[in-house]
N, C-alpha and C positions, 0 to 999 in steps of 0.2 A: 084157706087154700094154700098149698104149697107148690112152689116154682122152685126147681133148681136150675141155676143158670153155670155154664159149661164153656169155659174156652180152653184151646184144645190144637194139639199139634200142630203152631207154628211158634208157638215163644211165649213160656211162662205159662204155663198149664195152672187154671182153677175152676172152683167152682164154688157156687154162694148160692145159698138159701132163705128163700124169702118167703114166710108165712103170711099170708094177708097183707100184704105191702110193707112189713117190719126186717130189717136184715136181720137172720137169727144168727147167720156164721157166714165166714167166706176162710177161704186158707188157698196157697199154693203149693201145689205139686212137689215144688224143689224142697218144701221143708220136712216134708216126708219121705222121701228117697232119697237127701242128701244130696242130690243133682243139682248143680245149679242150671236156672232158667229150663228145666223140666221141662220139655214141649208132650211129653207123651200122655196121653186121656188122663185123668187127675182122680185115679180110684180110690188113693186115698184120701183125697180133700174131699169126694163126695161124698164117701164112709164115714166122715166125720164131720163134715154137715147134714144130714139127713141123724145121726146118732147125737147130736146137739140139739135137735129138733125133736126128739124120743120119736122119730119114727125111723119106718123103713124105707127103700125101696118103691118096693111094691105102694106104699100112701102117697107116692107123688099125684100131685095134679097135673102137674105138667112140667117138661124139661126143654128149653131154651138152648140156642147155641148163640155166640154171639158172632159168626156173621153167616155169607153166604158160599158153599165152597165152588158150587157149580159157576158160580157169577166169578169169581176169584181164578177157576179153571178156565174161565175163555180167557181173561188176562192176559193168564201165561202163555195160552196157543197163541192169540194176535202179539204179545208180544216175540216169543219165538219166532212167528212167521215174518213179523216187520225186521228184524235181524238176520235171517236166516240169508246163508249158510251158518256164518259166525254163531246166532244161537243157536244152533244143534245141538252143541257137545253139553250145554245146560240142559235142554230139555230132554236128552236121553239121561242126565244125572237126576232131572228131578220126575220123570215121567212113572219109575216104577213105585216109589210111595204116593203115588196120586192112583194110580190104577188096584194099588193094597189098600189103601187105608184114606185117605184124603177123600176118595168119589163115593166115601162108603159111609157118612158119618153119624146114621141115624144104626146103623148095626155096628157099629164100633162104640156107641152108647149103650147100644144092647148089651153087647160083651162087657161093656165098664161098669155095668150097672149090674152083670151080672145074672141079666138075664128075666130080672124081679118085675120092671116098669114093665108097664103094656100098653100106656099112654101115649097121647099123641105129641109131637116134637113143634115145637118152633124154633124159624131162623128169623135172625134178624140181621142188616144188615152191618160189616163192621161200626160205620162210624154212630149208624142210628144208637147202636151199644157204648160206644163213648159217650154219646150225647145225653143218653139216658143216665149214662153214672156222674157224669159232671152234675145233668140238674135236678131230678130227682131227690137225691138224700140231701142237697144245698139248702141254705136257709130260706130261699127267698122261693117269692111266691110267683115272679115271673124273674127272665134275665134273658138276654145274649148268652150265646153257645157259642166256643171255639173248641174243635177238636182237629188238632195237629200231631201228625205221627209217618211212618215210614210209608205202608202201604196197608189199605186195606184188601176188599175187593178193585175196583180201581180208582177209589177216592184216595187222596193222602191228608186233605184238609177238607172242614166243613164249618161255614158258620149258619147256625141255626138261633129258634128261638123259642123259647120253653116258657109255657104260661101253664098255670094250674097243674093240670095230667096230659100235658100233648105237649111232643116236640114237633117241631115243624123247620125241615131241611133247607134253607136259603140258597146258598151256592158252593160252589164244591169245588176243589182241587183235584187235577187227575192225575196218575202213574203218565210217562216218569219223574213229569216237575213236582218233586216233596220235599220240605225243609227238612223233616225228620232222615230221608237217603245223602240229602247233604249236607248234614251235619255227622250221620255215620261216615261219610265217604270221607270226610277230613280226619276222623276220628281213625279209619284204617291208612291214612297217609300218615298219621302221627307217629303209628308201629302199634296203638291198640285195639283191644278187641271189639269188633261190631257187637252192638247192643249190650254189652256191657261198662264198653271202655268210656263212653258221651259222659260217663259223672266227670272222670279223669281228666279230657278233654276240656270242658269247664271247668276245673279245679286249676289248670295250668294255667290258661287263658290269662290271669295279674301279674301271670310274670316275664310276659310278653308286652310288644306295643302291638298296635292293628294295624303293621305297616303291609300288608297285604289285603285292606279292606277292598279298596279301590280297585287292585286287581281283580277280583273275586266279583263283585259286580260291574266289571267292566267286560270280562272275560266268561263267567261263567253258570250266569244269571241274570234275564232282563227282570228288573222289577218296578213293578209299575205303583201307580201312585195305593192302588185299593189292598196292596200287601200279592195281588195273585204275580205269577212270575212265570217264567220257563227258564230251563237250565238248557246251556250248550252241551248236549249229549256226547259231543263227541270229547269232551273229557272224564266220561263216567262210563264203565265199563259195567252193573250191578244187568243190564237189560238181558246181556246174552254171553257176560263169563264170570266164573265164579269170584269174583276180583271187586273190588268199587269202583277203584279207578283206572283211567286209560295212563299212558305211554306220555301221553300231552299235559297230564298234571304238572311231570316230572317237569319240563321246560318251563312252565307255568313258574312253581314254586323252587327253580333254584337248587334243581338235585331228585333225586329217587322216594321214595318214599322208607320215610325212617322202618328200618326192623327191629320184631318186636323184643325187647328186653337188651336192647341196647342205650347207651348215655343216650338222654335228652339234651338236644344241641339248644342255643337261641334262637335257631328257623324254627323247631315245634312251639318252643313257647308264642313266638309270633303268631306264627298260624293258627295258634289256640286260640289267641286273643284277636284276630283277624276274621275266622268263622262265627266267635260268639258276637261282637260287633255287628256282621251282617246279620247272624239269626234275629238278634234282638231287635234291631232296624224292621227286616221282616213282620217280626210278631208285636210290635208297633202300628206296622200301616196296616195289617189285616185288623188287629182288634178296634182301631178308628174307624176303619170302613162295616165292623161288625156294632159299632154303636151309631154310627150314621145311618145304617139299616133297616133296623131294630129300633132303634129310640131309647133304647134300655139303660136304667141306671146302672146296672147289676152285671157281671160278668161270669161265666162258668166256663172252666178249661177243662179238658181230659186229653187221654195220647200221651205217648211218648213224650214230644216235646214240651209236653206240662209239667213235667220232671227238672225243665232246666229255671231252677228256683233263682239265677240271676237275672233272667229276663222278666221272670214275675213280677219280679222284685220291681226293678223298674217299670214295668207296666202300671203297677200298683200306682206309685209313687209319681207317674210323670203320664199316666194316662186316661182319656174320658172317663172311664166310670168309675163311680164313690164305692163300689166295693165289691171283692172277687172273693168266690171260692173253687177252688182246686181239689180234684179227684186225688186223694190220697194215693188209690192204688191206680194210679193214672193210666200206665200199658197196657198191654195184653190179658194181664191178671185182671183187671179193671171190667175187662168185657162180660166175663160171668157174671158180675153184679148188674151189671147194666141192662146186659139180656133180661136179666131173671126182673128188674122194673120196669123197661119196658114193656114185658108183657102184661105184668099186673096193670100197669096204669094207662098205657096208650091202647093196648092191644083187646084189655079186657071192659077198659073205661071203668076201671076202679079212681073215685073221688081223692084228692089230691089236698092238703091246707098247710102250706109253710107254718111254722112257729117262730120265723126268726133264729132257729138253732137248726145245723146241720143233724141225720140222722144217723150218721156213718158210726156214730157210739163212739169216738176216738180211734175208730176202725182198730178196735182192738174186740177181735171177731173170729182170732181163732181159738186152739186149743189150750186148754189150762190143766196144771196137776195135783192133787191134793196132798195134804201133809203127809196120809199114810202112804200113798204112792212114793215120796220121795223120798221118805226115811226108810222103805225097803229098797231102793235101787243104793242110798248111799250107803247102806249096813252092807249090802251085797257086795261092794266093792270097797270095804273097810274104810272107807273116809271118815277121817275126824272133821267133829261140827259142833257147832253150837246151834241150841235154838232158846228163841225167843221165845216168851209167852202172850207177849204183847207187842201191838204194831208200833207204838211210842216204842218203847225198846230197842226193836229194830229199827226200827230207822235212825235212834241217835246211834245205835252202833254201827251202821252204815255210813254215816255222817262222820263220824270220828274217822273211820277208816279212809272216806277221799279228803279231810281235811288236812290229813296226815301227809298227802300226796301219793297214798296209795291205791293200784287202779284195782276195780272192784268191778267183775260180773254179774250181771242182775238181770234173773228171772223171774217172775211176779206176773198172778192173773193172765188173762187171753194172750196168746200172738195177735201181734199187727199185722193185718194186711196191707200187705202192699211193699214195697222196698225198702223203706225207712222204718229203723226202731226208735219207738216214741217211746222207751220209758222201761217196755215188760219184758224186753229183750235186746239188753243193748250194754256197754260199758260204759263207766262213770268214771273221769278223772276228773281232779283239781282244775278249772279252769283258770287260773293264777298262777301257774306253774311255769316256770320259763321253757324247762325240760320237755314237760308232759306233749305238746306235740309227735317232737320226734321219737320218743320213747314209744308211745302208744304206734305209731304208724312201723315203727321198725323191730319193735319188740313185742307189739302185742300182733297187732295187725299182718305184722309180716309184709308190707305196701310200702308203696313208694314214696320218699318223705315228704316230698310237694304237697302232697293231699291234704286237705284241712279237716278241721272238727268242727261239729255244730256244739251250738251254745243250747243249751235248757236252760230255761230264765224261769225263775214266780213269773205267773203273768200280770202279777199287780207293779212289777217296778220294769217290765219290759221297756217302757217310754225313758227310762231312767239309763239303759246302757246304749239303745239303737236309738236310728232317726223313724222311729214308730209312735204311734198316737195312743195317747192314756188308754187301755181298756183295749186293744186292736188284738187279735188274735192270728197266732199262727201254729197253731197246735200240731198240724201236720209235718213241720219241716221244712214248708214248701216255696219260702219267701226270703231272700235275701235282701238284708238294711245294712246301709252303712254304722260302722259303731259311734255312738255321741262324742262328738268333739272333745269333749270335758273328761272323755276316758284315755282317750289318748295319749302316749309318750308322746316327745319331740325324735323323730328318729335322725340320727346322723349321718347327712349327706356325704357318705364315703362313694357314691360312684356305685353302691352296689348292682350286679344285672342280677336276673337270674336265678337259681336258686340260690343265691348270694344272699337274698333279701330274707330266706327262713331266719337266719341269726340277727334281726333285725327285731328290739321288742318294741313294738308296737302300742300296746293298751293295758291298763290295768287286768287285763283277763287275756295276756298276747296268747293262750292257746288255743282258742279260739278266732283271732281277729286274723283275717288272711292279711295277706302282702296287698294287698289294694284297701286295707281297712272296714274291709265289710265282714257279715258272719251271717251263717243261712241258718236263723231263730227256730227256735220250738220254743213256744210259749205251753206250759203248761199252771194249771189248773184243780182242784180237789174235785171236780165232778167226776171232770176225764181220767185224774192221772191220779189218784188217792192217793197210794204205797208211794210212787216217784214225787210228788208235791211231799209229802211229808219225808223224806231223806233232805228237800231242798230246802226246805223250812227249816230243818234244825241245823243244816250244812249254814246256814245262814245265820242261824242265831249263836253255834261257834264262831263264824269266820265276817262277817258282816256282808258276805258276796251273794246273793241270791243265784248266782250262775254255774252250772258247772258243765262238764264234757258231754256229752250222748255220742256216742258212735254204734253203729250193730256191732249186736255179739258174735261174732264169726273171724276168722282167720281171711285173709286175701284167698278168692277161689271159692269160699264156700257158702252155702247158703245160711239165714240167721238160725240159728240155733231153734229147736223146736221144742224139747224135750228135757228133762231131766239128765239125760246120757249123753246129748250131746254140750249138754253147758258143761258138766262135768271134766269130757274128754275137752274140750275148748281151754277150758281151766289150767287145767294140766297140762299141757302142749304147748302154752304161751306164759309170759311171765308175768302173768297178770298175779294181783298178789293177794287177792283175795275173790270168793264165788257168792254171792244169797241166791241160795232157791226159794223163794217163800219165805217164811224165818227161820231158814237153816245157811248157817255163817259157817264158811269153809277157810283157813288162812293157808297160803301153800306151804309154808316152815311147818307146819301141824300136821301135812298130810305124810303119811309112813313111807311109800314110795313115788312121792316125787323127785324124785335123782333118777327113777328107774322107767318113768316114764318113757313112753318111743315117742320123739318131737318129731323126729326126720318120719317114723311111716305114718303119724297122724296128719301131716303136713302132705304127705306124696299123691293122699286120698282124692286132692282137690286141685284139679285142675287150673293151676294160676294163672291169673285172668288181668 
């Protein structure tokens, strides 16, 4: 039986296909039309999950949405009406794509699909769609469910409990108290952007103190012992203007809310580090109160707020249960899968047996290109290359090239779903490199130099650099450890504040290691990560460091690279110094017109974010 599962115009459009209870593909929106966080119907993620599947259309069994829009549409009336007058001027802004397209979504499948399906639809509701993507593909055979994020229909949080093939809903968070809206809503008083800018937000946060904790839960958040809360409304404006915050934040914290692409003062760094303080506090007392519940050894997250890999981190490490997995594609992207097991297992009471290993495949689940597709796109557009015959080969020639310190683009097998590149779409630098932070983040990246890199480790010496256990895995990205003591520089008490501290080397791998000495891991593997395990393995056996850079392959603004065309154009636009598509090796000094490249209109494409 096939299930295509379908999330869909509010943020981050996909969709996933599930054969018999097997994910055969998932992909988003934005990697196909270039849009970042694509909310529009996902035609071509369906086109090419159902074409990964060798069928069509027309052979679906069935097609999934992941939540409810009707249930989601009263929301918005009781809330516009609990506001009103004030909410007016939003709900005449959001009233007419609800009347086109939102109240219509079983024939706006029709139209996306083309017209082929003739089948019947299911909805599910949002969080029951997180809830199914956290437990579902997870190793374990029962667990605790935590699903935290902005808003769905009108849950924002749910802890649940997943045995076998059944979830089953415990208790729930309502609109407007959500961690996931107040944690955006600090994130738009920092000066960045809602729903993209929360990595940013936590990236700054170490180079702050939490001298605003106190305020924050004194003022603008009862929270009580079980993690549930209410937020004082009247410092949040999201209910009924297009704004997060009110007038009263401003008194609150000491001034206006920063704008965006202006210096970062020491008040955002604070307040970075002052919100993440409280979130983490928050997703502390709910996951105790969800193993208090439950009884459960085992922990499963999904939502938005599963994304913030320093509170994982922590959870892991300082909280009740022996062992967590996380929804790679944690957000809104995350829903289409979820829908789509949901229905096979709860809905349809299809049999269910952990193995102990997660099912997500490395969620590397989307599209892939072959050798002859790529040597006609780079012949097409005269690019010098080299190729490989073999993967040993390539990989010591790719090895050579980050040991060397130079940075290297890497496409290889499926796209990742979900927001992190694990490997087949991502950039590799030298993590030993004093340099390579700020170079990559200003010269490749185009971003702002705060932001950090994550580490790629072997997973066999991960215990060796972090405070993580022989054999522990974090394949996805999704966990932050502090780095082992014994890696660490002595750093020199000069007084630094601020971004002061970037010039500060920190560990035998400082481009990686943030200003508070932690690094958000990817352990990788020869099952998951083949091509990328064999680059790190020989990067290792020239340099003795099993560790190197991962960051997504993309420019600030855009989304990760999908294609042969767009690594290419990425390539060439930034000063990255070398590309592999597969075993075809690109060096920029080799390419004929790179001087001639347009950096400024490749860059103008994408809306920096």
């Amino acid at each position: 039986m096939h299930i295509l599962g379908i999330s869909a115009f509010y943020h981050d459009s996909a969709a996933c296909l599930v054969r018999d209870g097997e994910i055969v593909a998932a992909a988003q929106e934005e990697r196909f039309t270039r849009k970042k966080h694509d909310y529009n119907f996902p035609r071509n993620a369906a086109a090419f999950c159902v074409k990964e599947a060798g069928i069509g259309f027309d052979d679906l069994d069935l097609v999934a949405f992941y939540d409810k829009p009707l249930l989601k549409f009263e929301r918005l009336l009781e809330t516009y009406v609990s506001y009103s007058p004030s909410g007016f001027k939003l709900f005449l802004m959001g009233l007419p794509l609800w009347l086109k397209q939102k109240l219509h979504i079983p024939r706006e499948i029709d139209e996306g699909l083309g017209g082929a399906y003739k089948g019947r639809y299911v909805f599910t509701e949002h969080h029951e769609s997180h809830a199914a993507s956290a437990f579902f593909p997870s190793p374990f055979q029962e667990a605790a469910i935590l699903t935290l994020d902005g808003v769905g229909e009108w849950a924002t949080g749910s802890i649940s409990v997943g045995r076998g093939n059944k979830v089953e809903m415990l208790r729930e968070l309502r609109f407007p108290h959500s961690l996931g809206l107040l944690y955006s809503a600090f994130t738009y008083f920092t000066g960045f952007r809602v729903n993209s800018g929360e990595y940013k937000l936590m990236g700054l946060a170490p180079y702050g103190e939490p001298i605003y904790a106190d305020r924050i839960l004194e003022n603008l958040i009862d929270l009580r012992d079980d993690g549930s809360f209410r937020m004082n409304m009247d410092y949040f404006a999201y209910c009924h203007d297009d704004v997060m915050t009110s007038r009263k934040m401003e008194e609150l914290f000491d001034g206006p809310a920063r704008t965006a692409e202006t210096d970062i003062t020491q008040r955002e760094m604070d307040i970075a580090s002052s919100i993440q303080k409280v979130t983490e506090e928050v997703v502390m007392r709910i996951a105790t109160h969800a193993h208090e519940i439950t009884g459960m050894k085992n922990l499963v997250l999904a939502g938005g707020v599963a994304l913030n890999c320093v509170a994982n981190g922590k959870l892991l490490r300082n909280g009740p249960f022996d062992d967590m997995w996380i929804q790679p594609a944690a957000g809104d992207a995350g829903g289409a899968l979820g829908t789509a097991l949901f229905t096979w297992y709860q809905l349809l009471d299809k049999p269910r047996e952990a193995s102990g290993k997660d099912v997500q495949r490395g969620s590397l689940l989307g599209p892939q290109f072959s050798d002859d597709e790529i040597r006609t796109f780079l012949d097409s557009v005269g690019a010098a290359y080299d190729y490989h015959e073999t993967e040993e080969a390539l990989c010591d020639a790719v090895a050579e090239l980050i040991a060397t310190e130079k940075v290297v683009g890497h496409m290889a097998g499926r796209a990742e779903f979900g927001p992190r590149a694990l490997g087949n779409r991502s950039i590799i630098g030298d993590a030993r490199s004093r340099d390579m932070q700020s170079v990559m983040n200003l010269k490749i990246k185009f971003r702002e130099s705060f932001r950090p890199f994550a580490p790629a480790i072997l997973a066999e010496h991960v215990h060796e650099y972090f405070e993580m256990k022989q054999g522990q895995e974090s394949p996805y990205m999704l966990l932050v450890a502090p780095v082992k003591s014994e890696r660490l520089k002595q750093v020199e008490q000069n007084g630094a504040r601020g971004l002061d501290k970037l010039k500060q080397i920190r560990s035998e791998v400082p481009a990686i290691t943030h200003v508070d000495n932690s690094a958000r891991v990817q352990t990788i593997d020869p099952e998951r990560h083949a091509r990328f395990y064999g680059i790190v393995q020989k990067f290792k056996e020239k340099t003795g460091c099993p560790v190197v850079i991962n960051t997504s392959f993309n420019v600030r603004g855009e989304p990760i690279v999908n294609t042969p065309e767009d690594a290419y154009r990425c390539f060439m636009a930034t000063h990255m110094d070398a590309l592999v598509v597969e075993r075809f090796v690109l060096r920029k000094e080799a390419q004929p017109d790179a001087q001639a490249f347009d950096r400024e209109r490749y860059l103008s494409e994408f809306a920096l974010d």
